[in-house]
Biopython code that builds the backbone (N, CA, C, O; Angstrom):
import numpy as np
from Bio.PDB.StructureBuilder import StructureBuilder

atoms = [
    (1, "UNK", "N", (5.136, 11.989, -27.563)),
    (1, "UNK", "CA", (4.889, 10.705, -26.960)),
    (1, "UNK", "C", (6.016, 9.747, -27.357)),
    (1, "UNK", "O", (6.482, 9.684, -28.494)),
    (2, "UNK", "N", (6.494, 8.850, -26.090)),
    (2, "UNK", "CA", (7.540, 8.250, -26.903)),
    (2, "UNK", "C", (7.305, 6.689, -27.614)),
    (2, "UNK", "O", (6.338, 6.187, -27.042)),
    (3, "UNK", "N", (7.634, 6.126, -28.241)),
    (3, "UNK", "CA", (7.616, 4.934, -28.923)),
    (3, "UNK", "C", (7.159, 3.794, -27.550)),
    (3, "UNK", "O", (7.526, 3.856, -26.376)),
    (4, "UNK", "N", (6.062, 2.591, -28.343)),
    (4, "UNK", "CA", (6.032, 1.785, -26.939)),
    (4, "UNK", "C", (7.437, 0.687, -26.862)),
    (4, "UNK", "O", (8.316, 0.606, -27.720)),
    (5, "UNK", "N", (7.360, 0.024, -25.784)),
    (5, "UNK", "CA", (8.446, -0.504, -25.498)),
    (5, "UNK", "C", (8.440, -2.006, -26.462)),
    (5, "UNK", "O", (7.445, -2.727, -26.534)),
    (6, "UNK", "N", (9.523, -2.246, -27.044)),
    (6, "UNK", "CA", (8.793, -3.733, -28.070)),
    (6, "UNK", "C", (8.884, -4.962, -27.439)),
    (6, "UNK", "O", (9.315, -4.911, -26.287)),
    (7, "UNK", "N", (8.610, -6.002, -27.857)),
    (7, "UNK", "CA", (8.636, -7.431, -26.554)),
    (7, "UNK", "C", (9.996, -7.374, -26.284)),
    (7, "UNK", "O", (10.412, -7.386, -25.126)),
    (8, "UNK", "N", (10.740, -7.311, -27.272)),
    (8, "UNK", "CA", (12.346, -7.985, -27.086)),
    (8, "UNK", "C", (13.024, -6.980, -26.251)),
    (8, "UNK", "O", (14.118, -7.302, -25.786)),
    (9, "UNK", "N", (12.520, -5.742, -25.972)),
    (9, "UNK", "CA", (12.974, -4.739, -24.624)),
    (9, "UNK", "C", (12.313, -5.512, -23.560)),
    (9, "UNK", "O", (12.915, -6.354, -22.893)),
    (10, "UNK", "N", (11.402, -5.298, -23.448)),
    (10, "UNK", "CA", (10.841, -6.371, -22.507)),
    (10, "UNK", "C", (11.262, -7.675, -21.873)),
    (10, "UNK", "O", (10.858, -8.068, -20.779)),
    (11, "UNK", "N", (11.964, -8.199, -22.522)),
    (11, "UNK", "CA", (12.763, -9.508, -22.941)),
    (11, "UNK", "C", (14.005, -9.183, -22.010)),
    (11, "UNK", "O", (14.278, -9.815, -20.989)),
    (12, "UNK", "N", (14.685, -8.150, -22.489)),
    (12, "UNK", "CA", (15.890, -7.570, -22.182)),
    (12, "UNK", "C", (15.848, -7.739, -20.961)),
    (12, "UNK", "O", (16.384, -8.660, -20.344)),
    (13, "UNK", "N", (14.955, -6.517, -20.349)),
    (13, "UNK", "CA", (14.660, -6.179, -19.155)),
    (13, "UNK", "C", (14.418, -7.112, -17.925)),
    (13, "UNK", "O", (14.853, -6.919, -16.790)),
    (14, "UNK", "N", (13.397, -8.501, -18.488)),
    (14, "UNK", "CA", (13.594, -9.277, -17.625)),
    (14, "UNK", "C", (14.212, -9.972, -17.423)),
    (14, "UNK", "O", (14.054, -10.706, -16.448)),
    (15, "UNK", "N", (15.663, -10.120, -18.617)),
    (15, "UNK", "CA", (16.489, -11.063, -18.177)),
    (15, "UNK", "C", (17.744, -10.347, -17.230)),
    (15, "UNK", "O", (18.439, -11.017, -16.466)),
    (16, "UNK", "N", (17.923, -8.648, -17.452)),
    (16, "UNK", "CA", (17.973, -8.061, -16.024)),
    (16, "UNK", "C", (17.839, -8.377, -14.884)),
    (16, "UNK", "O", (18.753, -8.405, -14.058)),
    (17, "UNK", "N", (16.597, -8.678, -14.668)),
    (17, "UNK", "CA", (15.961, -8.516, -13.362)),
    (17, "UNK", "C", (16.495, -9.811, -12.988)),
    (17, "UNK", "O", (17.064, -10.003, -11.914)),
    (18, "UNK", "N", (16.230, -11.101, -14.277)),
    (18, "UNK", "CA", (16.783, -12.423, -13.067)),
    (18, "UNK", "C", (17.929, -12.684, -12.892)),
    (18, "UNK", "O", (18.307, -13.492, -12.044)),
    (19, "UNK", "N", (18.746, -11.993, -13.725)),
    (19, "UNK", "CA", (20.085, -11.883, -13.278)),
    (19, "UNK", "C", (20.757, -11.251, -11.572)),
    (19, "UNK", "O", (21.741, -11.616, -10.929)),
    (20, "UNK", "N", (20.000, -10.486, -11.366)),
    (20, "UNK", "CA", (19.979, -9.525, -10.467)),
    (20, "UNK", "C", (19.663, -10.523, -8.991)),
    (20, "UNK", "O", (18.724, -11.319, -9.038)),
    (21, "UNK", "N", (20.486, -10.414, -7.746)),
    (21, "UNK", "CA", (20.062, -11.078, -6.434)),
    (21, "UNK", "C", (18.421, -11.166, -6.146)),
    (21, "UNK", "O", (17.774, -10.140, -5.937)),
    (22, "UNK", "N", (17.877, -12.347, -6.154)),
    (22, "UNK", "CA", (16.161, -12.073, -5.615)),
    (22, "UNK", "C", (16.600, -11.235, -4.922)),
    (22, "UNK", "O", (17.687, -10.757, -4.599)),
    (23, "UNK", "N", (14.673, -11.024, -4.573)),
    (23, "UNK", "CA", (14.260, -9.709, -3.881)),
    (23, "UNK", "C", (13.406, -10.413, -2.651)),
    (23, "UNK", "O", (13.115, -11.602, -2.775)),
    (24, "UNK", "N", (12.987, -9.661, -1.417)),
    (24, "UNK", "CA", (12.801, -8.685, -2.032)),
    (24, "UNK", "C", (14.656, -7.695, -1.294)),
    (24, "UNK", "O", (15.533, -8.121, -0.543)),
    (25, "UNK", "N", (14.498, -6.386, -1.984)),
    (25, "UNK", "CA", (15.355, -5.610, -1.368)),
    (25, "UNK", "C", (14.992, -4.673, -0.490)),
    (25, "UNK", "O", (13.845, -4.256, -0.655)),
    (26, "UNK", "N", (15.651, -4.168, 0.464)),
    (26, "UNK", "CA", (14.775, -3.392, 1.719)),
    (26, "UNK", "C", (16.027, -2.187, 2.085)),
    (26, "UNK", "O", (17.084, -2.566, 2.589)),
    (27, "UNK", "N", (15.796, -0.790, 1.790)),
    (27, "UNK", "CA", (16.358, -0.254, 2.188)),
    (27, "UNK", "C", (16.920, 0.381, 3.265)),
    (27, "UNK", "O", (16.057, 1.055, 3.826)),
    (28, "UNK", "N", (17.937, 0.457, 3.774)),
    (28, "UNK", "CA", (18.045, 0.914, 5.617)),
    (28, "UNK", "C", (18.664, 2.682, 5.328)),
    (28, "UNK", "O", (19.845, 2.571, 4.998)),
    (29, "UNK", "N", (18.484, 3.338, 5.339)),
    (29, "UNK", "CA", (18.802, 4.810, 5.641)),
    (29, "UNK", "C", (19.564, 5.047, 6.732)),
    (29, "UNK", "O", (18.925, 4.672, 7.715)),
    (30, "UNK", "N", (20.810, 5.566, 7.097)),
    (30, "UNK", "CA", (21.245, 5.495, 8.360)),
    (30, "UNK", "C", (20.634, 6.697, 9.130)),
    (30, "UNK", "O", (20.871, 7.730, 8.505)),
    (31, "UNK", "N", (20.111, 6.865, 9.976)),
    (31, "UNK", "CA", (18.993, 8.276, 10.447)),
    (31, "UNK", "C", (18.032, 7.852, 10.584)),
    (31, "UNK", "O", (17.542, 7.815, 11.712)),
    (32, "UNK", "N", (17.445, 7.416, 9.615)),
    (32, "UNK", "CA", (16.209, 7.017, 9.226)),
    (32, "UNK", "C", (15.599, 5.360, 9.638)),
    (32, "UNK", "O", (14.455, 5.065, 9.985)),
    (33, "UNK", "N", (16.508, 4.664, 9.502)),
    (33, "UNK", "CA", (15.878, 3.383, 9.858)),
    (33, "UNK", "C", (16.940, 2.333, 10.523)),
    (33, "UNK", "O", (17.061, 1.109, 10.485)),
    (34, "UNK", "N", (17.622, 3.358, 11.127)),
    (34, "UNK", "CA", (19.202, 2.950, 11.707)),
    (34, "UNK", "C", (19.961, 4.029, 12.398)),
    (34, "UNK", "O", (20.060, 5.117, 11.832)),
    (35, "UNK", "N", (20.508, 3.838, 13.564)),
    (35, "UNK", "CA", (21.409, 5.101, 13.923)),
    (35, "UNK", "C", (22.968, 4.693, 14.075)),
    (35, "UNK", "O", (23.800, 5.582, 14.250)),
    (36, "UNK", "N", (23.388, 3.196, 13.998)),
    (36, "UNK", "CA", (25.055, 3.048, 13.545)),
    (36, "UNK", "C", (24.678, 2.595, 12.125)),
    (36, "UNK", "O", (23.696, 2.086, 11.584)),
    (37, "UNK", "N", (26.149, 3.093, 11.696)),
    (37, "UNK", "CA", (26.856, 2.017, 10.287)),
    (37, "UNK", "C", (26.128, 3.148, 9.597)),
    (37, "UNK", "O", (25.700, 4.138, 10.191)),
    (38, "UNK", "N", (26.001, 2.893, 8.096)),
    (38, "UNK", "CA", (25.710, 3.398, 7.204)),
    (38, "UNK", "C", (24.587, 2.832, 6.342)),
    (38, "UNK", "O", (24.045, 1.734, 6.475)),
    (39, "UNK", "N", (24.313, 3.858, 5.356)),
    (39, "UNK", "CA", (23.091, 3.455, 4.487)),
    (39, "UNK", "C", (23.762, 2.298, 3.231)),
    (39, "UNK", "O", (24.719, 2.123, 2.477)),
    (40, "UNK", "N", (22.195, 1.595, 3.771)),
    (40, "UNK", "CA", (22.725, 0.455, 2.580)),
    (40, "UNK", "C", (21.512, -0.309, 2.441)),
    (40, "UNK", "O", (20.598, -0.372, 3.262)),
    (41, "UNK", "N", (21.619, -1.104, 0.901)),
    (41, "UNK", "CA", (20.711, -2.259, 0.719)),
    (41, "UNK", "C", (20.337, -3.430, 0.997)),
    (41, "UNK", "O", (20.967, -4.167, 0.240)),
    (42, "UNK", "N", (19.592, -4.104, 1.727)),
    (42, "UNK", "CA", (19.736, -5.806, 2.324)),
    (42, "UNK", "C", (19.644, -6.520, 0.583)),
    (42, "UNK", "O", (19.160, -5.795, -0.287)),
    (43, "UNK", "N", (20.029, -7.630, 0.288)),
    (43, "UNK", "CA", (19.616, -8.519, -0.463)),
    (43, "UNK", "C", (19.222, -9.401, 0.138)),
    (43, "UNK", "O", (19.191, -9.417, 1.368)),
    (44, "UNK", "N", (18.724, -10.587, -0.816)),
    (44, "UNK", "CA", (18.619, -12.019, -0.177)),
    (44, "UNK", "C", (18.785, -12.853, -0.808)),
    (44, "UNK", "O", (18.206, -12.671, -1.879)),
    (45, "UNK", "N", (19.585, -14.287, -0.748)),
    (45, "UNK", "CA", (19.781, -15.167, -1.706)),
    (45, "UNK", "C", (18.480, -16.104, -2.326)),
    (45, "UNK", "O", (17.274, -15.878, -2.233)),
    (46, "UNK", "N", (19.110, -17.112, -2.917)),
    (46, "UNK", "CA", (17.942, -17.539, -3.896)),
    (46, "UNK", "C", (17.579, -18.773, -2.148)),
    (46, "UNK", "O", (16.443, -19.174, -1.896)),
    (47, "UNK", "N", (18.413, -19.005, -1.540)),
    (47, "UNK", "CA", (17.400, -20.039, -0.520)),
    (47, "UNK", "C", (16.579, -19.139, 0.527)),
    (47, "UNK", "O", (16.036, -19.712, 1.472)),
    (48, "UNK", "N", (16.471, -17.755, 0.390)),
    (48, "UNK", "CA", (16.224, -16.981, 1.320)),
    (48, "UNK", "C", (16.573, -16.410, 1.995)),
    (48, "UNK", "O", (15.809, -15.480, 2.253)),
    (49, "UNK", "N", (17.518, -16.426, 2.580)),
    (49, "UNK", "CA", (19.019, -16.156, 3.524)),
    (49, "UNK", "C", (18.913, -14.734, 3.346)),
    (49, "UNK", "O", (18.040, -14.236, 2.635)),
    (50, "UNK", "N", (19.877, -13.983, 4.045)),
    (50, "UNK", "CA", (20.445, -12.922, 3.832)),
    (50, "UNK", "C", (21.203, -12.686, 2.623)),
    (50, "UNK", "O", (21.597, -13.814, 2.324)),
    (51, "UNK", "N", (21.605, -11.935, 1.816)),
    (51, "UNK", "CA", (22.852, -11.824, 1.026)),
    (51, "UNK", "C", (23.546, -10.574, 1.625)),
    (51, "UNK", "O", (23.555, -9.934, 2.677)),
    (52, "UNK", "N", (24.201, -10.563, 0.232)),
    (52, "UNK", "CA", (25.379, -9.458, 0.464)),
    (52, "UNK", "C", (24.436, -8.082, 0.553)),
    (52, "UNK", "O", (23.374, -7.817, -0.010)),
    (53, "UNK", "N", (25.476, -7.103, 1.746)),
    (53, "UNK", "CA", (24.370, -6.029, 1.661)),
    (53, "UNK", "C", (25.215, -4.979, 0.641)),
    (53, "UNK", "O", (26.415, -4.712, 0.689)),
    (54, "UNK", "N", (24.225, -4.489, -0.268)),
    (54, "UNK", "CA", (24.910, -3.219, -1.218)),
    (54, "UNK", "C", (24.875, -1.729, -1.084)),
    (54, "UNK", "O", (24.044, -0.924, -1.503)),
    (55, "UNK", "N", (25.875, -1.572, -0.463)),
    (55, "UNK", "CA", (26.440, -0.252, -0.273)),
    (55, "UNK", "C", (26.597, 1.360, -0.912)),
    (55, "UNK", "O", (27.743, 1.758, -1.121)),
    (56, "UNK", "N", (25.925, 1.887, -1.089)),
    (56, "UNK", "CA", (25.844, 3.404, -1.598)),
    (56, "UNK", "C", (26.605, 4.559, -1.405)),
    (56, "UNK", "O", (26.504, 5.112, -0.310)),
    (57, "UNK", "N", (27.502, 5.132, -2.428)),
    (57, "UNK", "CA", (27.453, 6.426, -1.192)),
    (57, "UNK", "C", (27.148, 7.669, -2.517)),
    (57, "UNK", "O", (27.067, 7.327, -3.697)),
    (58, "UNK", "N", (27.042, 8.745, -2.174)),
    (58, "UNK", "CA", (26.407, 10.004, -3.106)),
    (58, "UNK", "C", (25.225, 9.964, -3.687)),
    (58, "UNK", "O", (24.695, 10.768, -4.453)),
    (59, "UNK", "N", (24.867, 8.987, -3.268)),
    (59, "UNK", "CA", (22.910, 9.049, -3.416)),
    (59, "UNK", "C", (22.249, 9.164, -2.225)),
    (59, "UNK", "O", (22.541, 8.801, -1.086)),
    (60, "UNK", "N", (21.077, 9.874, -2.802)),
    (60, "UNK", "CA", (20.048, 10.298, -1.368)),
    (60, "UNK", "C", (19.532, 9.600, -1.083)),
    (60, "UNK", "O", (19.367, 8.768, -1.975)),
    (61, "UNK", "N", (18.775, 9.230, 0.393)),
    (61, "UNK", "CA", (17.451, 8.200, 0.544)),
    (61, "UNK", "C", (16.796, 8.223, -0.565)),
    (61, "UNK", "O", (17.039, 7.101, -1.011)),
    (62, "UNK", "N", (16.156, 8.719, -1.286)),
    (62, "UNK", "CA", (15.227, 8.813, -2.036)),
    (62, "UNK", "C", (15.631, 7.717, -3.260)),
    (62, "UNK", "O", (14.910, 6.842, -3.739)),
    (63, "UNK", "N", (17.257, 8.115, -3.658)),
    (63, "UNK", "CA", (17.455, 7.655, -4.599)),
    (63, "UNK", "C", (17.770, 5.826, -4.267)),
    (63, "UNK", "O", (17.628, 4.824, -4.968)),
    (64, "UNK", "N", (18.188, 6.020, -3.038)),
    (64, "UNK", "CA", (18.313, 4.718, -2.206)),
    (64, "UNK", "C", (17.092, 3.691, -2.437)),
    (64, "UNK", "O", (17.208, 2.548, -2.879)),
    (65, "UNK", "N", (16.181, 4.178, -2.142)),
    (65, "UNK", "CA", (15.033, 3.610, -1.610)),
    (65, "UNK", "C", (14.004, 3.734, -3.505)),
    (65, "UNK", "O", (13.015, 3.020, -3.668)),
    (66, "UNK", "N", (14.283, 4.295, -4.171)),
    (66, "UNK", "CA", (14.227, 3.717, -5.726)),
    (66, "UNK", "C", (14.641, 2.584, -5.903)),
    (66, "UNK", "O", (13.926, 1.613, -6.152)),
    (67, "UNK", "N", (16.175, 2.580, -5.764)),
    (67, "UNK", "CA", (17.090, 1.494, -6.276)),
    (67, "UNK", "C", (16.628, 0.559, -5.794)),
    (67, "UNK", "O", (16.704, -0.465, -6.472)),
    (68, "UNK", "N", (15.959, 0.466, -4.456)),
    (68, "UNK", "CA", (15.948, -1.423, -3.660)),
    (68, "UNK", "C", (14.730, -1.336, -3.880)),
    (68, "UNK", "O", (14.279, -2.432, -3.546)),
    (69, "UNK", "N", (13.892, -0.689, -4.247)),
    (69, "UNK", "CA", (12.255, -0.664, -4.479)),
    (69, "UNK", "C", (11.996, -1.375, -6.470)),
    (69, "UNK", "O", (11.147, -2.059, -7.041)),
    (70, "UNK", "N", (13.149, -0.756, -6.819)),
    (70, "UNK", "CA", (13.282, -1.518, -8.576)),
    (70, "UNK", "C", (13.323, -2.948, -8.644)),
    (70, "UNK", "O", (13.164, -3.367, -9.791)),
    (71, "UNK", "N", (13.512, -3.949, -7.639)),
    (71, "UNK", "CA", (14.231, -5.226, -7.903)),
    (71, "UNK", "C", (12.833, -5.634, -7.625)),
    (71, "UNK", "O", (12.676, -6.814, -7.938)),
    (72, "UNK", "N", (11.799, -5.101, -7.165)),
    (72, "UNK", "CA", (10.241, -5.471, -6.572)),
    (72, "UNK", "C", (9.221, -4.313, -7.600)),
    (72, "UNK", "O", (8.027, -4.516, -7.825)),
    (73, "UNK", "N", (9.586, -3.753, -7.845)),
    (73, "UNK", "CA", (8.737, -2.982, -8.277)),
    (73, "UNK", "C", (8.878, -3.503, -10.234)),
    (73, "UNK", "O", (7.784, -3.598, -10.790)),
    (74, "UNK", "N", (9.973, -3.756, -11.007)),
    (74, "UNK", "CA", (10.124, -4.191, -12.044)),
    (74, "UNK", "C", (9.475, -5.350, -12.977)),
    (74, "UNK", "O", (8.847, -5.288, -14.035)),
    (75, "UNK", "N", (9.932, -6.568, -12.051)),
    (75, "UNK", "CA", (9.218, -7.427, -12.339)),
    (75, "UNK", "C", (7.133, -7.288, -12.141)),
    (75, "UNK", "O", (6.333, -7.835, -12.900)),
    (76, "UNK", "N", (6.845, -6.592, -11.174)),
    (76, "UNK", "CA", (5.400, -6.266, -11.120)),
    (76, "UNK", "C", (5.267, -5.462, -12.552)),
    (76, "UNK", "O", (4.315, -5.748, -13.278)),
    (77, "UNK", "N", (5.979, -4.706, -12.862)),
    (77, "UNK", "CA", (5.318, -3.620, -13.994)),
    (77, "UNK", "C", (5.672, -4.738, -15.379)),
    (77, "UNK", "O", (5.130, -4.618, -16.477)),
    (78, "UNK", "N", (6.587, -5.705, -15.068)),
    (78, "UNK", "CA", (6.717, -6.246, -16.590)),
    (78, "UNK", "C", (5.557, -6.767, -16.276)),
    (78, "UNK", "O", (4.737, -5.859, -16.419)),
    (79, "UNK", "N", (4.805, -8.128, -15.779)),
    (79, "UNK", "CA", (3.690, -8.692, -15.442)),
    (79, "UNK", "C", (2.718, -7.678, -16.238)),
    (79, "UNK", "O", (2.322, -7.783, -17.399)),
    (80, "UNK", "N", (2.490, -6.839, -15.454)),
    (80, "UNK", "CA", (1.513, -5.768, -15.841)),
    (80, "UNK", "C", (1.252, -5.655, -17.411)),
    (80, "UNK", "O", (0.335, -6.246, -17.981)),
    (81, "UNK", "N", (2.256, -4.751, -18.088)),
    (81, "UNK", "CA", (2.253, -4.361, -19.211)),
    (81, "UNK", "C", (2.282, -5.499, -20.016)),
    (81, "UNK", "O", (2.048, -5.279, -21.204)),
    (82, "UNK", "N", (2.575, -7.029, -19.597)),
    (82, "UNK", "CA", (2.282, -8.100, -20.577)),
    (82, "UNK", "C", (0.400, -8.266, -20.282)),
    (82, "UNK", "O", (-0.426, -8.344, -21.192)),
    (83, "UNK", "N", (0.179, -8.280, -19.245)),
    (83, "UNK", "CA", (-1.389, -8.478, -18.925)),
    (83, "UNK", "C", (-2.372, -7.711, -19.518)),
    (83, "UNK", "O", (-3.424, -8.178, -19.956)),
    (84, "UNK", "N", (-1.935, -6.096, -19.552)),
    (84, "UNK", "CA", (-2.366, -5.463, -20.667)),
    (84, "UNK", "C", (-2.220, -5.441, -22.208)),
    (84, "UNK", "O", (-3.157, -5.196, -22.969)),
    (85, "UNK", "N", (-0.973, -5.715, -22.589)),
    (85, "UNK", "CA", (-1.276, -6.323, -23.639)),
    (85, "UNK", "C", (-1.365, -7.387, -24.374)),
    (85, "UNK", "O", (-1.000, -7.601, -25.530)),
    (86, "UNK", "N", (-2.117, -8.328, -23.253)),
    (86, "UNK", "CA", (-2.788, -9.687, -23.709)),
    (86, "UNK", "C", (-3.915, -9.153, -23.976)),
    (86, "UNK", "O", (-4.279, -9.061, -25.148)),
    (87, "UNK", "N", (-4.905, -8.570, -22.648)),
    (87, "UNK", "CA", (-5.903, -7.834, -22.995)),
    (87, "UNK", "C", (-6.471, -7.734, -24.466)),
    (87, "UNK", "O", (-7.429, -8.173, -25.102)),
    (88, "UNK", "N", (-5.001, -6.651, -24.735)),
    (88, "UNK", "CA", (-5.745, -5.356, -25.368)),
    (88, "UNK", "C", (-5.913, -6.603, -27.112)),
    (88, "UNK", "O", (-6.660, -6.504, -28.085)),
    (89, "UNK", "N", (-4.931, -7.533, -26.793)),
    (89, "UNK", "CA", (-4.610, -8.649, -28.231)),
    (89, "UNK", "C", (-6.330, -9.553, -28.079)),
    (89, "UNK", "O", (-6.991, -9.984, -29.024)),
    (90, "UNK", "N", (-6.540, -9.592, -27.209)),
    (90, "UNK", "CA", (-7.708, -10.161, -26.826)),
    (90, "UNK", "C", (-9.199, -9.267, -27.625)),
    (90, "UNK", "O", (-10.075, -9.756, -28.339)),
    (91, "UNK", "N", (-9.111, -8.540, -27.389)),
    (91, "UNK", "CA", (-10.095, -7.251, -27.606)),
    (91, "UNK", "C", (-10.026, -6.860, -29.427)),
    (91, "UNK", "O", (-10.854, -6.397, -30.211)),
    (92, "UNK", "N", (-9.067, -7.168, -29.517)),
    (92, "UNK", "CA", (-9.057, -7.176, -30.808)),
    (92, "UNK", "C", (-9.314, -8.204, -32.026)),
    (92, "UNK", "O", (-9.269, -8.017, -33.241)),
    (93, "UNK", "N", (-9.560, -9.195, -31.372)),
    (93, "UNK", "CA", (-10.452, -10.853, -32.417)),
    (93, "UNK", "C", (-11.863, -10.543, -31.940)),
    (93, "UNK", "O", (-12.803, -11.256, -32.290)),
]
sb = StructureBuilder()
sb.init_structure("model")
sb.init_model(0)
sb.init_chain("A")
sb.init_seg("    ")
for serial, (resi, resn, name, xyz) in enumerate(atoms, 1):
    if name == "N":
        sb.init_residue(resn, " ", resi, " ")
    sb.init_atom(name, np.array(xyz, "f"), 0.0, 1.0, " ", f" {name:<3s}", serial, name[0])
structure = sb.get_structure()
C-alpha cells in the first residue's frame, strides 16, 4: 500500500492546477470528433474565451483525452479527498 498523500502534496498539486489555463479542456480527436486538421486540446481563458489550442503528437486518443480530462477531473479529486478528510477529522472528536 502506498503512503497517503500529505497536505503540502496536496498543496503542491493545487497550485499546479491554478497555474495551468482554466478549464474546462475538451478534447478533439481528428477521426473521431473531427475529419480536417489534427488532434488537439481546446483551452479557455480566464474571461472565458477560447485559448490557445494544445497540440499533441505520439499520444493516443486515450492518452489525449486523459490529459484534457486532468485539468477537470483534478481539482474535483483534490475537493474530494479534502472533504473526506474533514470527515474522517470530524469522526474522530
Amino acid at each position: 500500500m502506498t503512503e497517503p498523500i500529505k497536505d503540502h502534496d496536496l498543496e503542491k498539486i493545487e497550485i499546479r492546477c491554478r497555474a495551468a489555463k482554466p478549464g474546462p479542456w475538451i478534447s478533439y480527436v481528428e477521426g473521431r470528433d473531427h475529419t480536417s486538421g489534427s488532434s488537439f486540446i481546446k483551452t479557455h481563458t480566464t474571461t472565458g474565451g477560447r485559448g490557445d489550442d494544445i497540440e499533441l503528437t505520439g499520444v493516443t486518443p486515450q492518452d489525449q483525452d486523459f490529459i484534457a480530462h486532468a485539468r477537470q477531473d483534478i481539482p474535483a479529486l483534490l475537493e474530494e479527498v479534502r472533504r473526506l478528510r474533514y470527515e474522517l477529522s470530524n469522526q474522530k472528536t
